[in-house]
N, C-alpha and C positions, 0 to 999 in steps of 0.2 A: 564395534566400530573402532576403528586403528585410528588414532589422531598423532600429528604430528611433534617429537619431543618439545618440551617448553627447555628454557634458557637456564641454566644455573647459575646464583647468584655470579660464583666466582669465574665463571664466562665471561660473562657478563659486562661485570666487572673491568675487567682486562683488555674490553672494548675499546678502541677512541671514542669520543663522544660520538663521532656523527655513526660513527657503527652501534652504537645503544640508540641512536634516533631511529633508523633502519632495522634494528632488531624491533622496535617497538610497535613499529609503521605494521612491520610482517604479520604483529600483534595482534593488533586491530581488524587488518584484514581478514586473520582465523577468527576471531570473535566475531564478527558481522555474517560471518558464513553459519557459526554456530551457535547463534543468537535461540535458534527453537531448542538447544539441546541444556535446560536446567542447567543438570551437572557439571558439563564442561562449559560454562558459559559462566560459571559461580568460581570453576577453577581457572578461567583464562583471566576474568574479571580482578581476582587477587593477586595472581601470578604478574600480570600489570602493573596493579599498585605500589607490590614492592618491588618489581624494577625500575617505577619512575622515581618510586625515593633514592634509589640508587644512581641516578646518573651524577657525572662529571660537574656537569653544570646545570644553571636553570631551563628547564624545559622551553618550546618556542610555546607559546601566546596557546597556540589551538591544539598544542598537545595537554598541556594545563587544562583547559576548559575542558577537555574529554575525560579526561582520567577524574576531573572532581565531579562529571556528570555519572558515571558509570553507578547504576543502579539495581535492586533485585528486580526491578520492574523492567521488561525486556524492549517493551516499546519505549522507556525514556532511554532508555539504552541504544536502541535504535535510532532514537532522533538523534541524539548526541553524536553516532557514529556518521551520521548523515553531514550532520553540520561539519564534521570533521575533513572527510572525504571532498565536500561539495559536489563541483559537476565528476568529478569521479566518479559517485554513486551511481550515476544513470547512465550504464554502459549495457549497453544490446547489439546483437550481432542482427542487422539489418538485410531483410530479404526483397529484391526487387520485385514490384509488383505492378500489374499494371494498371493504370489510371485512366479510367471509363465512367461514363454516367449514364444511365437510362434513362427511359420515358416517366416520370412518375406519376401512379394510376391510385393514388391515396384514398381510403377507406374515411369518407368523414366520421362515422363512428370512430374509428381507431383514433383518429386524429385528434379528436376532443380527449378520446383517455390519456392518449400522449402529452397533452399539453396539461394534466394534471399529475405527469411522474417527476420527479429529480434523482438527479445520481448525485450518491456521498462518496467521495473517495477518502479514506480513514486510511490515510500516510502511507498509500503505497511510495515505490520505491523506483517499478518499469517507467523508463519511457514509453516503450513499446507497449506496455499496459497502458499507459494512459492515451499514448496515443489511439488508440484502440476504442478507447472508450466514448473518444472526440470522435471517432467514423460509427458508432453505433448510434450517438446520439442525435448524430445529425439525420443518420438513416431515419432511424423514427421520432426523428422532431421532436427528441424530450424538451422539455422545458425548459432545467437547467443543470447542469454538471457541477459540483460545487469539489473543489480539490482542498482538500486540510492536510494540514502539519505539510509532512518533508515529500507529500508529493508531488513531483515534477510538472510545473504550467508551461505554457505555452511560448514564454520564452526563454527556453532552454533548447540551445541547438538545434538537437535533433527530433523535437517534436513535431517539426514540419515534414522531417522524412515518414514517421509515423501515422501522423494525423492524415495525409494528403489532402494540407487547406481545407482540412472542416472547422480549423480552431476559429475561425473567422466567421464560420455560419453558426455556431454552438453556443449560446450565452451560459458564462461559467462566470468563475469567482473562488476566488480564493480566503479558506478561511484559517488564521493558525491552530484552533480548535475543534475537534471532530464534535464534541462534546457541546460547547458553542453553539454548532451549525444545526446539531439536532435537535436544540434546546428553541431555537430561535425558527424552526420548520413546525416543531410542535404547539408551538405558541400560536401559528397561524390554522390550527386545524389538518396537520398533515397529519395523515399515518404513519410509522416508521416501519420497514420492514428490513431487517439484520438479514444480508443474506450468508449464512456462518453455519459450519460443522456441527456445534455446538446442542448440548441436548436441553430442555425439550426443542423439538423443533418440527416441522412440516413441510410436509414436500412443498415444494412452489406449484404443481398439478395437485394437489389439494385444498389451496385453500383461495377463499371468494376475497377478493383485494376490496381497499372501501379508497375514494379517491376523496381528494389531493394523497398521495403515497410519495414517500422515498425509497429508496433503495440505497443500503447502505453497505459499502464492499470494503472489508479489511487487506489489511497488508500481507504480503503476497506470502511469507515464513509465518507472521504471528498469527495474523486475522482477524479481525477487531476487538481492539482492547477492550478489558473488561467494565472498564463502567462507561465505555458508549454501549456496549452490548445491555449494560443495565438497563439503559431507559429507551431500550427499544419497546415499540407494541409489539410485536411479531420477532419471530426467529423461523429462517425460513430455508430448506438447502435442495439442493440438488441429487437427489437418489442414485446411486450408483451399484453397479454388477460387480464390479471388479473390484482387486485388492485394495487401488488408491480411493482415499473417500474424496479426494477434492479433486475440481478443477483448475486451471489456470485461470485468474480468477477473470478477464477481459472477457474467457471463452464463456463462464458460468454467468457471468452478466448477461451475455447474448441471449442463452439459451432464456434466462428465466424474464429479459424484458419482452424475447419476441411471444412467450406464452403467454405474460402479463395482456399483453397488444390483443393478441389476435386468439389465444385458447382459454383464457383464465372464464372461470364459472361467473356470470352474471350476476 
């Protein structure tokens, strides 16, 4: 993979300030993209650090905060980069769609199991993924949608173009800890179910679900950090043909709550 040249000190250097703010910004931007890539992600990370010692002047406020957040751990790294960006971070290119309702002819078995699922979202990043998640869950009447860390709610812009007005029929909640939300779901007798790449693990068409269940969906690059994936019951994914082993992750939610509903083993 060809990456783009980093800065040399003595470039750099010879910047005006606000041209070292703007090379810095660029900085950021290549590191968020290659957040899953170790390597370059250890060398953008450093290559940062000592250009921010090098500026002109004192950094602004939330350039500071980021460069002393920047860690080996790629999800604090992520949130950091998050907090930095803001509404920045939640940019999607929006496809018209059209907006209909049906007759609904609901399965009161199904309905009973549905009202014993929750969705974990573990700091995705989409709008458009989360919006997604609000039209799935209202579809089959989960219970509850639970958004942690830096994922986007309901009052952010363009969740309403995404959502199309299910955030309003969906009972969510917002929690800053993924870790938190699973602790506090497991405390009540829930199941946890990671649905993640990650080995060991089971198809979701193989294995008998035990209710109250979560469902727990990592971040769209990382995928659920490692010690929420710790104290899950279950590890759980989606079997694939082809090269890529994952889906997008709104689309692998679909597939495995509508099996969870209507195909999973009794």
């Amino acid at each position: 993979m060809k990456y783009p040249a980093l800065y040399s000190p003595e470039k750099f250097y010879n910047f005006s300030f606000d041209a070292q703010l703007k090379a810095l910004h660029k900085l950021f931007i290549e590191l968020e993209k290659d957040l899953p890539h170790p390597k370059r992600r250890q060398e953008l990370q450093e290559h940062i650090r000592r250009l921010g010692r090098s500026c002109h002047e004192p950094l602004p406020l939330r350039y500071q905060k980021l460069l002393t957040s920047l860690s080996d751990d790629p999800h604090r790294t992520l949130r950091a980069l998050s907090e930095y960006f803001g509404a920045e971070s939640y940019k999607d290119s929006q496809s018209s769609l059209r907006i209909g309702d049906g007759q609904k002819a609901a399965d009161p078995a199904a309905l009973q199991r549905a009202s014993g699922i929750t969705l974990v979202a573990d700091n995705l990043r989409s709008v458009f993924n989360v919006g997604s998640l609000f039209r799935l869950s209202e579809c089959l009447a989960i219970k509850e949608l639970i958004l942690c860390g830096i994922t986007p709610n309901p009052s952010h812009p363009n969740m309403s173009k995404t959502a199309l007005g299910t955030c309003e029929r969906v009972p969510w909640r917002y929690c800053d800890s993924t870790l938190q939300a699973i602790m506090e779901l497991k405390a009540k007798g829930t199941r946890i179910y990671a649905l993640e790449t990650a080995a060991p693990s089971c198809s979701v068409f193989e294995v008998k679900y035990s209710y109250p269940l979560a469902l727990v969906l990592g971040n769209e690059a990382l995928g659920i950090a490692p010690e929420n994936l710790a104290i899950c019951d279950e590890i759980v994914h989606l079997p694939v043909l082809g090269w890529k082993n994952s889906l997008n992750v709104s689309v692998a939610a679909s597939i495995s709550l509508y099996h969870i509903l209507f195909g999973a083993k009794a």
